[in-house]
N, C-alpha and C positions, 0 to 999 in steps of 0.2 A: 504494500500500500504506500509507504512511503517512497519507495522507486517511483512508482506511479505519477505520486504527486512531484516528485523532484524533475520528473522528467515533462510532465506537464510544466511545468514553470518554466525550464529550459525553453519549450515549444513560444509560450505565450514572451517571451522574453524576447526571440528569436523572431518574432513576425513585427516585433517593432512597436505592442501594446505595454503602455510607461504611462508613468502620472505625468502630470501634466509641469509645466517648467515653473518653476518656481519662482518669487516676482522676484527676487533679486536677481536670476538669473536671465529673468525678461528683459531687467535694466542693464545689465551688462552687454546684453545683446545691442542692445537701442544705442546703447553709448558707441559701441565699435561700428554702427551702421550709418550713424549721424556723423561719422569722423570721414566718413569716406562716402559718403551719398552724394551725388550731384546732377541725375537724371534720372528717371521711367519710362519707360513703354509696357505697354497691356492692353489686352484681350478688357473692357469691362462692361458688367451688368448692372442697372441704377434700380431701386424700386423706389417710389414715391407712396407710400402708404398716409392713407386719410381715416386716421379713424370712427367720424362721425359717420359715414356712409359704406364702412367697410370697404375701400378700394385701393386695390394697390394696381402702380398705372409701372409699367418696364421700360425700359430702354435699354439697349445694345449696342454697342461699337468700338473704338482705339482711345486710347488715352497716351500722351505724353504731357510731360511734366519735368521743368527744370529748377532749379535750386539755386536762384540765381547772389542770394547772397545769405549771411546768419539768418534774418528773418523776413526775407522775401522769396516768392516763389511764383511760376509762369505756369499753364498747363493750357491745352487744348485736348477738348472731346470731339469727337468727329460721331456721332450716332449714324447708325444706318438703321433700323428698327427701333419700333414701328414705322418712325419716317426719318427721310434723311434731314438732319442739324447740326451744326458745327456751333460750338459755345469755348469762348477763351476766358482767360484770364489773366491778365498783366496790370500795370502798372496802375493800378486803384479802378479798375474797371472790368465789367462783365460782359462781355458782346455775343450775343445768340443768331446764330445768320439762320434763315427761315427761308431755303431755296424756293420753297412751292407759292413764296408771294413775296420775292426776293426781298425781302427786309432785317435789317440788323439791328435788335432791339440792345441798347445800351446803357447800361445801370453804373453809375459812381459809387464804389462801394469806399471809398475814400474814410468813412468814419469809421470801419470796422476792418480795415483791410488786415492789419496784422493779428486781429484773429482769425481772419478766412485763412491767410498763408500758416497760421499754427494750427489749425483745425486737418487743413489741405496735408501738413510735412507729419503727421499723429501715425508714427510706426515708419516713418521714411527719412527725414531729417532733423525731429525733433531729438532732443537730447534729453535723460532722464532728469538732467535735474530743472528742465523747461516744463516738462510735462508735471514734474512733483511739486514745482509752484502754483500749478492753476489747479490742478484735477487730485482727488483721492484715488489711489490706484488698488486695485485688486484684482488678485487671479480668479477666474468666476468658474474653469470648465475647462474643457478638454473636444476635440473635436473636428469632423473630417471636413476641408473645403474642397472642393476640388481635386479631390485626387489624395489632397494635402493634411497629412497631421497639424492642427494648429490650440494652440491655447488660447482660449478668450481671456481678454482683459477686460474689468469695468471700472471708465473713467469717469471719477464726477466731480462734475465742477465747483470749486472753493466758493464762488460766488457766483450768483447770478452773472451769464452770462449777456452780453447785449445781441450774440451774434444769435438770430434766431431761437432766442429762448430755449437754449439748447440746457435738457435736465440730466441727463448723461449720453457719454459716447461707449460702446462696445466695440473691440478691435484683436479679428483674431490674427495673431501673427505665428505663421508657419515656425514648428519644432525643428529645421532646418536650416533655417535663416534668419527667422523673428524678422521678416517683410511682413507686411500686411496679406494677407488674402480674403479678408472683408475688413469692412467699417459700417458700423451702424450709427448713426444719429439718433435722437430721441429727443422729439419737440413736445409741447404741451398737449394734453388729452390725446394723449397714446398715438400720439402723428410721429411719422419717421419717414429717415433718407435709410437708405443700406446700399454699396453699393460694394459690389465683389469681384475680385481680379482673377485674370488668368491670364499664361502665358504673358508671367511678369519678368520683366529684364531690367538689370539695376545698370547702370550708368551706361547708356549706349552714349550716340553720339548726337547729338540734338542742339539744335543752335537756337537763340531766340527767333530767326527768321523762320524756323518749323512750326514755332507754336501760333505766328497771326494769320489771321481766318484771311483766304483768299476770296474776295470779295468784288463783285461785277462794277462798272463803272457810274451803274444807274443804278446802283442799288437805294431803297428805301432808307432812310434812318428814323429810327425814333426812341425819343426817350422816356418808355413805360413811369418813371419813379419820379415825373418832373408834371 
């Protein structure tokens, strides 16, 4: 019997099922990741969930993302499902290009920009001891994304936040790498972002001219927030 069970354990030891990483070991992770982080590319999935009418609405496409100094950071989404949209982000501005009525809607996030870039770098260029100033951390679980063993982390913010009333983040980062392979947001009365990567690539080659939206001559402008 005890063979039995010594040799089951062997088994289960051997297929790569383990407790989940420990938070000090999370942050050690983060620390060596944010030393050397400087670009993204990925495969990603968005869900917008409303909880008042129970809907969660998807989106699917590429994402790059660059790091462009301590606390700024560029990214473009490129969706192609359910319709095609391209939405950036640089220098205190949101720009959404909307090809099927060629218009580019343009939002100044100027008041909240450096928490959108710490929100944005949460498992990719934040540093432990940036994220142990804003958020309470804890290891919450254990779990497969994609393919991928990852441990969830639950981050909760020290103070109210301004940037979307945001009440905690979850973020699971792969036992592998401690990269992200989800991120979940969690806004007021059970509303949430979550959005989930694959075939994630850490520092390709990405120039700031990659990330701005190519954009037609005649295109529409407008500014939703104004």
């Amino acid at each position: 019997m005890l063979t039995r069970s010594i040799s089951l354990l062997a088994v289960c030891l051997g297929s790569g099922i383990a407790a989940p990483l420990s938070l000090s070991e999370i942050l050690a992770h983060i620390d060596r990741n944010a030393a050397s982080f400087r670009s993204m590319s990925a495969s990603i999935e968005r869900v917008d969930y409303t909880a008042v009418i129970k809907d969660a609405s998807k989106e699917s496409g590429t994402i790059l993302m660059l790091k462009k100094n301590k606390d700024s950071v560029a990214m473009r989404i490129d969706f192609t499902s359910p319709d095609v949209k391209q939405v950036s982000y640089a220098d205190k501005k949101v720009q959404s290009y909307l090809p099927k009525i060629n218009t580019v809607q343009i939002v100044d996030v100027g008041k909240i920009d450096n928490l959108i870039s710490q929100g944005v770098l949460i498992g990719f260029g934040s540093t432990s001891k940036e994220l142990q100033k804003s958020y309470t951390i804890k290891v919450t679980g254990e779990e497969t994304v994609n393919g991928k063993l990852a441990t969830r982390l639950e981050l909760t913010p020290k103070a109210d936040s301004p940037l979307m009333k945001v009440k905690k983040i979850e973020v699971w980062l792969a036992n592998s790498d401690a990269y992200p392979v989800r991120q979940k947001l969690y806004q007021g009365a059970g509303d949430y972002n979550q959005a989930t990567y694959s075939d994630l690539k850490i520092n390709p080659s990405i120039t700031e001219q990659d990330l701005k939206l190519k954009l037609p001559k005649n295109v529409k402008k407008e500014n939703p927030a104004k």
